[in-house]
C-alpha positions in Angstrom: -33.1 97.4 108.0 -34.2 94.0 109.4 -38.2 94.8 108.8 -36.9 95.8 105.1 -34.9 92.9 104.6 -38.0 90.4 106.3 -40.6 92.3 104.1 -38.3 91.6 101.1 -38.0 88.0 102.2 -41.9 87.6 102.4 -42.8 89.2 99.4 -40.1 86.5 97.2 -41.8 83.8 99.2 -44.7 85.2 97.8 -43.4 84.9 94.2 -42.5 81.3 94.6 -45.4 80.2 95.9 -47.5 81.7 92.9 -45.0 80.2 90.3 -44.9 76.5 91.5 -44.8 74.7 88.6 -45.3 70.7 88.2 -43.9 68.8 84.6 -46.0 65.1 84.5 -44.4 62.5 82.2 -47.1 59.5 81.3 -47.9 57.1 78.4 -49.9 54.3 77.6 -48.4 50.8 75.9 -51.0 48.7 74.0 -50.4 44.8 72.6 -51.5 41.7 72.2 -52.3 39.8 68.9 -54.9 39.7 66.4 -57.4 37.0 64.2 -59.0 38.6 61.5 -60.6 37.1 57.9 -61.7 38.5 55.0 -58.0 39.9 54.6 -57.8 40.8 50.8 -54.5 39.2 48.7 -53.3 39.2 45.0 -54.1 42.5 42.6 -56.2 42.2 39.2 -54.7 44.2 36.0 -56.4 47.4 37.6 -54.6 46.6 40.8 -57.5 46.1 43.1 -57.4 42.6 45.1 -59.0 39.7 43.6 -58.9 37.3 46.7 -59.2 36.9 50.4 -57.2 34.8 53.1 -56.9 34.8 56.8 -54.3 36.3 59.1 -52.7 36.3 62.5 -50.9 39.8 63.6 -49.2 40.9 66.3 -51.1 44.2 67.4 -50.1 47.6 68.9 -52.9 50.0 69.5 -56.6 47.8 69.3 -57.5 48.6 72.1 -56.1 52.0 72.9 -53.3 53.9 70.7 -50.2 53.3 72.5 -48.5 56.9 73.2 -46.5 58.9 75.7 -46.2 62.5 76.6 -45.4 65.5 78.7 -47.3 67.9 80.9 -46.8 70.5 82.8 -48.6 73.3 84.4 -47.3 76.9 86.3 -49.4 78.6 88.7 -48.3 82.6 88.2 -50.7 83.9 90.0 -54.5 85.4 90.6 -55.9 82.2 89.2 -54.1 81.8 86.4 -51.8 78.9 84.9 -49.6 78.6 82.1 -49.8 74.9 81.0 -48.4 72.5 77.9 -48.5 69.1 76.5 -46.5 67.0 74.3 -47.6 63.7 73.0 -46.5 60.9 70.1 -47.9 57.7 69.3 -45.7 54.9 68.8 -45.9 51.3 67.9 -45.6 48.5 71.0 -44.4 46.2 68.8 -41.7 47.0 66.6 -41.2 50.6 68.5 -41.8 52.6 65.6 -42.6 56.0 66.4 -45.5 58.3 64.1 -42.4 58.7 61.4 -44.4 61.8 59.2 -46.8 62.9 61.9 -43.5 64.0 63.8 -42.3 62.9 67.7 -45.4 64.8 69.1 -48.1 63.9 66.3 -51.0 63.7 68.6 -50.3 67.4 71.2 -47.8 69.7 71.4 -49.8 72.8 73.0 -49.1 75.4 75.4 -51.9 77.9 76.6 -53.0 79.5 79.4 -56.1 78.6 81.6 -58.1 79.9 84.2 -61.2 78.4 86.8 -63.4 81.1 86.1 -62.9 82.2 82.4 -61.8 78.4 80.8 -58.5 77.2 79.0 -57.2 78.7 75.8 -54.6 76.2 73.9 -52.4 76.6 70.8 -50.7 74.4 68.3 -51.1 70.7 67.0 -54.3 68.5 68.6 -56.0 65.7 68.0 -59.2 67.2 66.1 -62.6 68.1 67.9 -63.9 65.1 66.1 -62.4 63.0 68.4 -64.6 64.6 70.9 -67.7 61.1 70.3 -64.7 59.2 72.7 -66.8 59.6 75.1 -70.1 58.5 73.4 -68.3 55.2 71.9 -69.4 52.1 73.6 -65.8 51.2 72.8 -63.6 54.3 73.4 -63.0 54.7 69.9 -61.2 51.3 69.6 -59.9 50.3 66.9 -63.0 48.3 65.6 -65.6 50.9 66.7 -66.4 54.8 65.4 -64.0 55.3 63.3 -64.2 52.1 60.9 -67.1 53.0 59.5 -65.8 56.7 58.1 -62.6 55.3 57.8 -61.2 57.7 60.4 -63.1 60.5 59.6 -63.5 60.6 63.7 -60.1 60.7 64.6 -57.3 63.1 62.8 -54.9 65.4 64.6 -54.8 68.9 63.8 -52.0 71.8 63.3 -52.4 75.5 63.5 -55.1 75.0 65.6 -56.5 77.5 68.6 -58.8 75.7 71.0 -61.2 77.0 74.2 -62.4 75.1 76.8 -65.2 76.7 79.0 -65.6 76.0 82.4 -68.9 73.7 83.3 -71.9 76.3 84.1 -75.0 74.7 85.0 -74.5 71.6 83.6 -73.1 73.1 80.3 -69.7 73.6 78.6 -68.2 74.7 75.5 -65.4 73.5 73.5 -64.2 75.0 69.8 -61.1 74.7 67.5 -59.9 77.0 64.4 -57.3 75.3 62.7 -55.5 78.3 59.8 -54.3 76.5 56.7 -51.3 78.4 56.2 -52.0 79.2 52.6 -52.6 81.9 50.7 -56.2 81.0 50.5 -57.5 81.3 53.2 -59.5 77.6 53.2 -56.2 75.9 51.6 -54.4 75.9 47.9 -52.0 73.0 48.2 -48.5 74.8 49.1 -49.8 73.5 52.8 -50.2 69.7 53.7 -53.6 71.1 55.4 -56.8 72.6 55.0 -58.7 75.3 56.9 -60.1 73.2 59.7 -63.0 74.1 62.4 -65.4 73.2 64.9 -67.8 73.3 68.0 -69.5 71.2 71.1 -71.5 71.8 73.5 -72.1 68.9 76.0 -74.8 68.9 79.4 -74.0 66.5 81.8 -76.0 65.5 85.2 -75.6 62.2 87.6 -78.4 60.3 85.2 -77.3 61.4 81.5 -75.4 63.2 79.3 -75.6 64.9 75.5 -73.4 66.5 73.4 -73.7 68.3 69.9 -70.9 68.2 67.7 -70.3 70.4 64.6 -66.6 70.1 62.5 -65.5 70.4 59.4 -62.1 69.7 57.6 -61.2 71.7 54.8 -59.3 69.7 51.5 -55.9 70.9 51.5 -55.4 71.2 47.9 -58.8 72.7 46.5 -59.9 74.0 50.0 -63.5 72.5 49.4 -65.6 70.0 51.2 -64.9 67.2 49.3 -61.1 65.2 49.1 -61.3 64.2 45.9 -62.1 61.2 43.9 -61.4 57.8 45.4 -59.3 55.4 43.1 -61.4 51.9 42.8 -57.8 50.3 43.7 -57.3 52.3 46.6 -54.0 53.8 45.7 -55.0 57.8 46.5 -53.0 60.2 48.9 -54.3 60.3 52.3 -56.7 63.7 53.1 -56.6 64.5 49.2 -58.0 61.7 47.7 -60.6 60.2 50.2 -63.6 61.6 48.6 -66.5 62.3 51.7 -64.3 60.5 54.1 -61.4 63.1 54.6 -62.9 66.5 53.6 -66.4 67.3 54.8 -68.6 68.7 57.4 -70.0 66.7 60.1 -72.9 66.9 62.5 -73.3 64.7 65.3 -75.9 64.4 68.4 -74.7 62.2 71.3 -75.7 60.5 74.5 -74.7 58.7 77.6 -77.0 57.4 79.8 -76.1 56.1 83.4 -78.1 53.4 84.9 -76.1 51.7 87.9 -73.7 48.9 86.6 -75.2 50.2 83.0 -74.1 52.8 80.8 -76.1 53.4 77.4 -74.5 55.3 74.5 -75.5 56.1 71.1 -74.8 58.7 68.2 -75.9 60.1 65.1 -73.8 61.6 62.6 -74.6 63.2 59.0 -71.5 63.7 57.3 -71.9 65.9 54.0 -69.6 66.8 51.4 -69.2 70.1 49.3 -68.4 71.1 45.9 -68.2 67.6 44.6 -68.4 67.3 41.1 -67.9 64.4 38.3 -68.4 61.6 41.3 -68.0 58.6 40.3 -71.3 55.5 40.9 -70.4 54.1 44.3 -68.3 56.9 45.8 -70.2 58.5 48.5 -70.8 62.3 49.4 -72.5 62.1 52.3 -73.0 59.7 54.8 -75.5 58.6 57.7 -73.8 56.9 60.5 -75.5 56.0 63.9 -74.2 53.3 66.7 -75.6 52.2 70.2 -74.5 50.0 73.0 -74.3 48.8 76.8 -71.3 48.5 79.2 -72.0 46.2 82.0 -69.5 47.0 85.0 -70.1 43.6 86.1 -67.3 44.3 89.0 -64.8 47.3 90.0 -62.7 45.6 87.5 -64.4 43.8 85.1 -66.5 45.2 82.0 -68.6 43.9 79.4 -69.9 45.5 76.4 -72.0 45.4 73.2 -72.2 47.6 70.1 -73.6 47.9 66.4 -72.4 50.6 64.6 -73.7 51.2 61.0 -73.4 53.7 57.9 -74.9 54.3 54.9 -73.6 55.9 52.1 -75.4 57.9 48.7 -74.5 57.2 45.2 -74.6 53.4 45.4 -72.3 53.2 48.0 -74.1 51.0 49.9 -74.4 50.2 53.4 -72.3 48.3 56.3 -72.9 47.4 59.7 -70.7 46.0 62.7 -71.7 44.3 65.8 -68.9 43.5 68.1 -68.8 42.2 71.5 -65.4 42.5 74.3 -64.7 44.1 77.5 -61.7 44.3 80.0 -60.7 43.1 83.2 -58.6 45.5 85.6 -55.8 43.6 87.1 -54.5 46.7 88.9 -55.6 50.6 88.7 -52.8 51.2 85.8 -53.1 47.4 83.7 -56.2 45.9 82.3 -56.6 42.7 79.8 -58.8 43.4 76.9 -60.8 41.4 73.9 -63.3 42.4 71.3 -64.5 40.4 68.9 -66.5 41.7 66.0 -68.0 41.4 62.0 -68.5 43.8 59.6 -71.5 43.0 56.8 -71.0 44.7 53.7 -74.2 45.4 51.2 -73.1 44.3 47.7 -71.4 47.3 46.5 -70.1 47.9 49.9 -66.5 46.9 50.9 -66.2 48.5 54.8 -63.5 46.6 56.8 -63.1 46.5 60.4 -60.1 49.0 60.6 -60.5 52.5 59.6 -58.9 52.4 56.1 -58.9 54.1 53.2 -61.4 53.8 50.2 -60.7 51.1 48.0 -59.9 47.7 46.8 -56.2 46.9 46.7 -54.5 44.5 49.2 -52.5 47.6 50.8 -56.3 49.0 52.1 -56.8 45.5 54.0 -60.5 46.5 53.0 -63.0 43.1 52.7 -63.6 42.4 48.6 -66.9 44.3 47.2 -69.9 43.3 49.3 -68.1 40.1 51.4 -67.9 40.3 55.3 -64.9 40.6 57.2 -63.9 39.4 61.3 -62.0 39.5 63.8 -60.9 39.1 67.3 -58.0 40.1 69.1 -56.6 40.1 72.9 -54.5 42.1 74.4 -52.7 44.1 77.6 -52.5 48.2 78.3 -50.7 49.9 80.4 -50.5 53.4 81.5 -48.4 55.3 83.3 
C-alpha cells in the first residue's frame, strides 16, 4: 500500500511539473509634447482646407504606441505549451482606451507552440505588415514607415490564423490567413473586414539580415484590391474609402546590416492595387516606397539615427519624401528619453503629412495643403513594464 500510495504521489508530481503555467502582465506608457507646421485650418465650399497654421500638442504614442497586455504560457507536457496574449492601446494622455477597436485591439490570441515544429496562434493580431518593424530605422515611429502609405504598414487583424517556424539554418517562416466572415469568401460588406493574407521569410546571421514580405488586405465591402475612391476633402470611411492605401497587395524586400556601433536598414516596397476602375487624376493605385538609414549606438544608452523615407505614387499623385533625424537616451533598462525631428516635401500634387493619415484635404486629415511641406519635432518619455 505505501509503494502504491508513493508511486501515486510521484506520478501527480509529475503532472504538476508538466503543467506549470506562468501569466506576465506588461505595458508600455508613451508622452511628451509635439511642434509641428504645416497644420491645415478653415474648409473651402468643397470642405477641403484652404489654410495652414502651427501647433503645439501634447503627445501619446510618437515614439512608441502606448499599450498594455497579458501573457501567459502552460507547459503540458512533451514539449508543448499552450500560450495567449491580450493587448490594447490606450492614450497616455487623456487615458482613452482604443474605443472601436475594443479593450484588446492590438492581440487577443491563444495557440499552442512547440521548439521543434513552431507556434500556431489564433484570433485578433496586429497584421503581418507590421513585420518591416524591424527594418525601420525608426521602429515604425510615428513619423517613419507608415506616413508615407498612410498606415498601410501597420493594421491589426481579426479572424486571423498565424505560424511561426522555428529558425533553421538561418531561416524562418511566418504567415497569416485572416477569414472575412462573409458569405464571399474575399468579403461583401455584412463584415467590417476583408479576406486578409500573408507571408515572410527572413535569414538572419551575426553581420546581416533580409526579409521578404508578401500581404495583402482584402476591401471589406467589394472584396477587391482596391478601397475605393478617395474624397478630395478627405471625408471617406476608414479601410473602404482609402483607395491604394487600405486595400492592396504589397511586396517588400528588407535589410539590416550590422556593423559594430552601426546598424544599416533599408526597404523596398511595391504596393499594387486591383480591380480599380473610374480612378480619379491624382488618386494613386500603386505605389513605390523605399527608405534607408543608420543608428549610431554612440553608448549602451544613447542612440542616434538618420532616415529618408520616400514614395511615389501613379496617376499624378505625385511624390513625397521625409528625412528625419532623433534618437534616445536610456536612463534605466525600462525608461528612455526620446526626440525626432523631421520634414516631409510634397511634389505639387502631392499633400503627404508626417502622420499616417488618411487621403485628403480637409482640416480633420491634418494632411499639409496640395504640394506644401510640413515639420515637426517632438520630445518625449517611455516606459515599459
Amino acid at each position: 500500500m505505501k509503494k502504491a500510495l508513493l508511486a501515486a504521489a510521484l506520478m501527480s508530481a509529475g503532472v504538476v511539473a508538466h503543467a506549470q503555467s506562468s501569466v506576465t502582465l506588461y505595458g508600455r506608457l508613451d508622452a511628451g509634447l509635439e511642434y509641428m507646421s504645416g497644420v491645415p485650418t478653415g474648409a473651402n465650399a468643397n470642405g477641403a482646407a484652404n489654410g495652414s497654421s502651427n501647433r503645439f500638442k501634447a503627445e501619446s504614442g510618437d515614439w512608441g504606441t502606448s499599450l498594455w497586455g497579458l501573457k501567459g504560457v502552460e507547459d503540458i507536457g512533451g514539449g508543448n505549451k499552450v500560450l495567449f496574449q491580450l493587448e490594447g492601446s490606450f492614450n497616455t494622455m487623456t487615458g482613452s482606451g482604443p474605443g472601436g477597436g475594443g479593450l484588446f485591439n492590438r492581440w487577443a490570441t491563444v495557440g499552442l507552440a512547440n521548439d521543434q515544429y513552431g507556434t500556431f496562434t489564433m484570433g485578433r493580431m496586429l497584421f503581418i505588415s507590421n513585420g518591416v518593424w524591424d527594418f525601420d530605422p525608426f521602429g515604425q515611429s510615428n513619423w517613419s514607415s507608415a506616413s508615407l502609405v498612410r498606415g498601410r504598414n501597420w493594421p491589426q487583424s481579426s479572424n486571423n490564423f498565424a505560424y511561426q517556424s522555428p529558425k533553421i539554418a538561418g531561416f524562418d517562416f511566418y504567415g497569416q490567413y485572416a477569414l472575412s466572415n462573409a458569405t464571399s469568401w474575399n468579403g461583401n460588406g455584412t463584415t467590417p473586414q476583408g479576406r486578409e493574407a500573408g507571408a515572410q521569410v527572413t535569414y538572419t546571421n551575426s553581420l546581416f539580415q533580409i526579409r521578404g514580405l508578401y500581404d495583402e488586405i482584402r476591401n471589406p465591402t467589394t472584396g477587391a484590391l482596391w478601397g475605393g475612391a478617395v474624397a478630395n476633402n478627405g471625408i471617406n470611411s476608414a479601410n473602404t474609402g482609402n483607395g491604394v492605401f487600405s486595400a492592396s497587395r504589397e511586396y517588400t524586400a528588407m535589410f539590416n546590416v550590422f556593423l559594430g556601433q552601426f546598424k544599416i536598414q533599408g526597404a523596398y516596397q511595391a504596393v499594387r492595387s486591383g480591380g480599380a476602375t473610374g480612378v480619379a487624376y491624382g488618386q494613386p493605385t500603386t505605389l513605390n516606397h523605399e527608405w534607408g538609414g543608420v543608428t549610431w549606438q554612440a553608448t549602451p544608452a544613447a542612440a542616434l539615427i538618420a532616415a529618408v523615407y520616400h514614395v511615389n505614387g501613379n496617376n499624378g499623385a505625385g511624390n513625397a519624401t521625409i528625412y528625419t533625424v532623433g534618437g534616445s537616451y536610456n536612463l534605466s533598462k525600462r525608461t528612455l528619453l526620446d526626440l525626432q525631428a523631421a520634414t516631409v516635401r510634397n511634389s505639387r500634387t502631392a499633400n503627404f503629412g508626417l502622420n499616417a493619415n488618411n487621403a485628403g484635404y480637409s482640416a480633420a486629415t491634418d494632411n499639409p495643403l496640395q504640394g506644401r511641406a510640413q515639420s515637426g519635432v517632438y520630445a518625449g518619455i517611455q516606459h515599459s513594464f
